[in-house]
C-alpha positions in Angstrom: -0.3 -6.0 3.8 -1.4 -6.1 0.0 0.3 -7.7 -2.6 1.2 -5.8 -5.7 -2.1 -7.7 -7.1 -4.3 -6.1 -4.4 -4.3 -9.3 -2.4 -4.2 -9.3 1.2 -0.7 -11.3 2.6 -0.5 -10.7 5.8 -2.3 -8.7 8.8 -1.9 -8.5 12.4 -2.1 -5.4 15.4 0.9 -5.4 17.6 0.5 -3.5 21.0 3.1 -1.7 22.3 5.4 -2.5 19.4 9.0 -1.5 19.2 9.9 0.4 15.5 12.3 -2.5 15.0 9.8 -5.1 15.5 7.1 -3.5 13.0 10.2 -3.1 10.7 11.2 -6.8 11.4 7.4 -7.9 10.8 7.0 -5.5 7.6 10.2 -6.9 6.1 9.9 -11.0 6.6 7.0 -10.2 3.4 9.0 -8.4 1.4 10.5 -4.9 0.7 7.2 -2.6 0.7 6.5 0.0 -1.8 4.0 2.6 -0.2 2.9 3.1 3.3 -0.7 3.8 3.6 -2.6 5.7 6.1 -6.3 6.2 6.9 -5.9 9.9 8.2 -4.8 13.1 6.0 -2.2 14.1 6.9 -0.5 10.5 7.8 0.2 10.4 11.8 4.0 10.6 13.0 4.4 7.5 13.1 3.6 6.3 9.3 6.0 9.1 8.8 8.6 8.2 10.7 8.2 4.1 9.5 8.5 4.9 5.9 11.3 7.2 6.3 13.0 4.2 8.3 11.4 2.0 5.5 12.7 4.5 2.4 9.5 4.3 1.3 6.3 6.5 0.1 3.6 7.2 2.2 -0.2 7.2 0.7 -2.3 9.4 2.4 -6.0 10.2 1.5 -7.4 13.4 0.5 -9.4 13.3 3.5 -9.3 11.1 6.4 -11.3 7.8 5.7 -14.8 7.8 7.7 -15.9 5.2 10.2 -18.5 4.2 7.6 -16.2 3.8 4.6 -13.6 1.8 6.3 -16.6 -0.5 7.9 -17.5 -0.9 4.5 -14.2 -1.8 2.5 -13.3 -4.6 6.1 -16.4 -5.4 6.8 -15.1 -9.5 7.1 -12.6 -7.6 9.3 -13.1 -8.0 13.3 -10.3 -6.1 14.8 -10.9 -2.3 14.2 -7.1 -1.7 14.0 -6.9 -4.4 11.7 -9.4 -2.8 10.1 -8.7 0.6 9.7 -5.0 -0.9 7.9 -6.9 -2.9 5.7 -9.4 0.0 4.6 -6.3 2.4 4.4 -4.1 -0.1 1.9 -7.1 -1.1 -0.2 -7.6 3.0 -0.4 -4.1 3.1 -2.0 -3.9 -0.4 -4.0 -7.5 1.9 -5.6 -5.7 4.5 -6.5 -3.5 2.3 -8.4 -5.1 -0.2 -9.6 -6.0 0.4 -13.2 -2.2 1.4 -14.0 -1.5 -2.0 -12.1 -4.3 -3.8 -14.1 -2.4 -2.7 -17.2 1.1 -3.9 -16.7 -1.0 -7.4 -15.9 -2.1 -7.6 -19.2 1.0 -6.2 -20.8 3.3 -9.0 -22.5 6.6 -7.3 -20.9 9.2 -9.4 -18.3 9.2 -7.8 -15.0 5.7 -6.8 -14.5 6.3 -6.7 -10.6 8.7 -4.3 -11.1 7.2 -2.2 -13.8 4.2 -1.8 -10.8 6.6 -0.8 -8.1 8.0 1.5 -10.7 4.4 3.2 -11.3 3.7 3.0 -7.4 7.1 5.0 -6.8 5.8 7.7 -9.4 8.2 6.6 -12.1 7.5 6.9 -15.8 7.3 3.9 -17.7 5.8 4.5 -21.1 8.8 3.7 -22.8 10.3 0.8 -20.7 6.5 -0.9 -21.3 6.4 0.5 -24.7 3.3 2.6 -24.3 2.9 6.2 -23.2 -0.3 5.8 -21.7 0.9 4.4 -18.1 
């Protein structure tokens, strides 16, 4: 799990998991914004969680390669762990100028102004600039 700073809080692999425990886990960190996958289309699964979740789902254009995701965790063991981490940083990317800009903004809220972007809500006037 990223922060809305790109920062990673939390990570784990849970065999066998339950939906309820994954929700349980998700949830002690926070309400999440987006749900990101490594494959295109998302699997079933991320599907189902961020419809339980009421949340977005990012999915890449294509499905990440081996390589790319060895590159973005390479200080990651675990493959699962692994592929997550590769497949969140994918989406904080996608992101992350728009984010970067509400950071430097002097506006209350700036958390929420980012979930608001992430969510695919306009901002321009609530930040007083059309360019987000």
């Amino acid at each position: 799990m990223l922060d809305l700073n790109g920062t990673l809080i939390a990570s784990g692999c849970e065999k066998e998991a339950s939906d309820e425990k994954i929700i349980t886990i998700i949830s002690k960190f926070g309400i999440p914004v987006l749900l990101a996958s490594d494959t295109s289309p998302a699997s079933s699964f991320v599907q189902k969680m961020a419809a339980r979740l009421n949340t977005r789902i990012f999915s890449p254009k294509e499905s990440l390669a081996r390589s790319e995701k060895r590159t973005i965790g390479r200080h990651i063991e675990d493959p699962h762990i692994r592929d997550s981490y590769a497949a969140a940083v994918k989406a904080y990317r996608r992101y992350q100028n728009r984010l970067r800009q509400i950071e430097g903004m002097d506006v209350p809220n700036k958390d929420e102004l980012k979930k608001m972007i992430i969510v695919g809500k306009r901002i321009g006037k609530l930040a007083g600039s059309q360019n987000i």
